[in-house]
C-alpha positions in Angstrom: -26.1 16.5 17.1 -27.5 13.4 18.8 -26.1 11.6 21.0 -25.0 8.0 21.3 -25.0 6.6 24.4 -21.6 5.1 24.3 -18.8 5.0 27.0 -15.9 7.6 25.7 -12.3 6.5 25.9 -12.1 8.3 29.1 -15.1 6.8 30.9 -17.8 9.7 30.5 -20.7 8.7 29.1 -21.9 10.3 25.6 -24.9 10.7 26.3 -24.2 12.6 29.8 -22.0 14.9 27.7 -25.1 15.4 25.8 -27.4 16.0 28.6 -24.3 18.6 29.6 -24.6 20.4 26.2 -27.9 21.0 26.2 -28.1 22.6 29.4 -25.4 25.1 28.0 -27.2 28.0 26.2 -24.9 29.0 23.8 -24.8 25.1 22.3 -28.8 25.2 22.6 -29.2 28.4 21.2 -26.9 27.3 18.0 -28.3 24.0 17.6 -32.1 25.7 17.5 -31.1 27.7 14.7 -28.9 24.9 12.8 -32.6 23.0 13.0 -34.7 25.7 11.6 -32.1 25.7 8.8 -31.7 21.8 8.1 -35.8 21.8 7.8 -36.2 24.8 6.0 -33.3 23.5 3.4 -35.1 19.7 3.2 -38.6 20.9 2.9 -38.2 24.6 1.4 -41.1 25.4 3.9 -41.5 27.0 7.4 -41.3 24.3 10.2 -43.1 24.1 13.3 -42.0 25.1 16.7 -42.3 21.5 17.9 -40.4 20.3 14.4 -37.3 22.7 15.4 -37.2 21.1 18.9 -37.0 17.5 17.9 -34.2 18.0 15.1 -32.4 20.4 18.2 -33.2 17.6 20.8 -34.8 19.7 23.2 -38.3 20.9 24.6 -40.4 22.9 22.6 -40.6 25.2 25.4 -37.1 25.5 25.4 -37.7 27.3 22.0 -39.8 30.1 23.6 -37.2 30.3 26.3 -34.2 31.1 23.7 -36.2 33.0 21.0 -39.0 35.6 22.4 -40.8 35.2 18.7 -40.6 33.5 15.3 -38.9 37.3 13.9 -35.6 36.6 16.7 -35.3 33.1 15.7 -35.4 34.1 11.5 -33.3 36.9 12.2 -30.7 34.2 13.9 -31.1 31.9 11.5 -30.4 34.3 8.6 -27.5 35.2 10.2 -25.9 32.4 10.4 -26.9 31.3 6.6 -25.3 34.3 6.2 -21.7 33.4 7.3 -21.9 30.3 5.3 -22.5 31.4 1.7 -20.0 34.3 2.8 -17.9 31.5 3.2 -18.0 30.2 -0.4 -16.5 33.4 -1.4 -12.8 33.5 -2.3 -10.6 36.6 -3.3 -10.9 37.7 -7.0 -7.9 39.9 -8.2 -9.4 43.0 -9.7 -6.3 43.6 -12.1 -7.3 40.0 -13.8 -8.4 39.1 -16.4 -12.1 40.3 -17.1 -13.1 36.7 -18.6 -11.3 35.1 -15.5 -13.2 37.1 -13.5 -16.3 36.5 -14.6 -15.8 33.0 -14.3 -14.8 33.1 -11.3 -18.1 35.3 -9.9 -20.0 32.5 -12.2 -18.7 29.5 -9.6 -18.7 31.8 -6.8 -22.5 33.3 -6.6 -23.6 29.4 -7.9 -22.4 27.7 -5.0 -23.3 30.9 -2.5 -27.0 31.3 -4.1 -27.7 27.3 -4.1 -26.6 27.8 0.1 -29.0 31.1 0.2 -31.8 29.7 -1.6 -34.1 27.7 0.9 -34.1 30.4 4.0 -34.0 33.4 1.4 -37.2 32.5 -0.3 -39.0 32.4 3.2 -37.2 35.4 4.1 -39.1 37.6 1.6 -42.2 36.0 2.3 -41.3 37.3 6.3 -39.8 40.9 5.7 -42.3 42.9 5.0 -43.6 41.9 8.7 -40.1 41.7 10.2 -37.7 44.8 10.2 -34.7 42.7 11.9 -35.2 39.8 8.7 -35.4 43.1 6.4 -31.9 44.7 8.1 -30.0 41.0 7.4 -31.0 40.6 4.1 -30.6 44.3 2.9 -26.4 43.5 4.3 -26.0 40.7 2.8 -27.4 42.3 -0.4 -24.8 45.5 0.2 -21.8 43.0 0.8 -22.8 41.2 -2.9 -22.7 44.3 -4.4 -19.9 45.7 -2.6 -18.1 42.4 -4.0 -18.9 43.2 -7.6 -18.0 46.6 -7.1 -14.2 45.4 -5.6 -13.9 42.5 -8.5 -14.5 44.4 -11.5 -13.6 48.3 -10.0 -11.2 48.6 -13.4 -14.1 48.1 -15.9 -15.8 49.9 -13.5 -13.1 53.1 -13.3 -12.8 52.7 -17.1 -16.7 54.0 -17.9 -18.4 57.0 -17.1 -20.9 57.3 -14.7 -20.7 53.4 -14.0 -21.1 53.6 -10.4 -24.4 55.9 -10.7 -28.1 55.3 -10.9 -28.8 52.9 -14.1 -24.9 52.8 -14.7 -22.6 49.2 -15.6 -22.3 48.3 -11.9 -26.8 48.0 -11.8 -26.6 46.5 -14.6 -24.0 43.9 -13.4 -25.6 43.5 -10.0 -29.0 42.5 -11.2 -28.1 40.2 -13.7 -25.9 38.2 -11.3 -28.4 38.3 -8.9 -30.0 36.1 -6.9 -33.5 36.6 -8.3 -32.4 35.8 -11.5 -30.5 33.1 -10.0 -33.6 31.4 -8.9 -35.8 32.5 -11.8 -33.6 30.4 -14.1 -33.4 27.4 -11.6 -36.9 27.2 -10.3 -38.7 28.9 -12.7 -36.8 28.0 -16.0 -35.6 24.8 -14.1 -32.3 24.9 -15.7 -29.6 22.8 -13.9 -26.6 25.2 -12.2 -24.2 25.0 -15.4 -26.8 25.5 -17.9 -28.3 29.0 -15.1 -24.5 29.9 -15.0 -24.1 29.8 -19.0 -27.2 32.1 -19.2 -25.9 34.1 -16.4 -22.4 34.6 -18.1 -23.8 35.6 -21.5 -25.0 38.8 -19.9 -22.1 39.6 -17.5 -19.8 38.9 -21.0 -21.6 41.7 -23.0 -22.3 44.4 -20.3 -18.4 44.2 -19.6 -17.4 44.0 -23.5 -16.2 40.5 -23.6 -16.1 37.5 -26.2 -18.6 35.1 -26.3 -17.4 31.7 -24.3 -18.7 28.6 -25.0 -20.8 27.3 -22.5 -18.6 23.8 -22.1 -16.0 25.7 -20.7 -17.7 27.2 -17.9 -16.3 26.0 -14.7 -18.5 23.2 -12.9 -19.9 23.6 -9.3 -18.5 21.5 -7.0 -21.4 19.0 -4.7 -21.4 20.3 -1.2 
């Protein structure tokens, strides 16, 4: 987002096109969030007021002016992190193949849960304190299992009481979780293939599939 001073093709100088941006709320507004997230991802902790200004290129006060308290600007900032791990997702067809599907989930939640990661783990530190950071977490929780519940609706159909309390869709939503996303990466420190092999051993045996050797498990692609 910064600016370099150059003469554009057309005469205008960069940097008063700059100076132009910043003065437009909308492009402040997005570029304060976009600088909580870029710290928060880098460090894994919560930045200062003043840090968020100098990554945005603008005042610190100019934070207070946008965001009336640290809960608005999380609850932005979630938001938006939200729209780019949705992003990572790709349609599944349901009538597949229940090993294809699996593997596909397996690539999909890696690359959306190594996205969440950073601004999630603040997150729950925040929610209990902040009902908006509570509201955008619980969605993006419901659209994850609302996912599951789309990909795999014919193992789903094809056992009894599966959708119900305790039933095959719980079971597959918390062991493709996040939490035990990040239990195996931080706490276990396994690398993404090895927390996706562990991951798929589960998913395979809740939804009656053949063992698969580890090797052939699809690789994440580097952001």
């Amino acid at each position: 987002m910064g600016d370099t001073g150059t003469e554009g093709g057309d005469g205008t100088d960069a940097g008063a096109r700059g100076r132009r941006r910043r003065r437009d709320p909308e492009w402040t507004y997005a570029a304060l969030v976009d600088a909580l997230l870029a710290l928060v991802s880098e460090s894994g902790r919560e930045p200062t007021r003043k840090a968020i200004a100098e990554r945005a290129g603008v005042s610190e006060r100019t934070v207070f002016v946008h965001f009336a308290d640290r809960e608005t600007l999380y609850v932005a900032a979630a938001r938006r992190q939200a729209e780019r791990w949705r992003a990572h997702a790709e349609p599944v067809d349901p009538d597949g193949d229940t090993a294809r599907k699996v593997r596909a989930l397996l690539a999909q939640r890696g690359r959306m849960y190594e996205v969440m990661t950073p601004i999630r783990r603040i997150g729950l530190g925040l929610e209990a304190d902040s009902p908006g950071l509570r509201g955008v977490m619980a969605e993006g929780d419901a659209w994850l299992r609302a996912d599951l519940a789309g990909m795999f609706a014919p193992e789903l159909d094809a056992e009894p009481g599966a959708r119900s309390a305790g039933g095959l869709l719980d079971a597959v939503e918390a062991a493709s979780s996040w939490a035990v996303w990040d239990h195996l990466r931080s706490r276990r420190g396994l690398d993404e293939a090895a927390a996706r092999a562990a991951i798929g051993r589960t998913l395979r045996a809740l939804l009656g599939v053949g063992a698969e050797p580890a090797a052939d498990l699809p690789e994440v692609p580097t952001p």
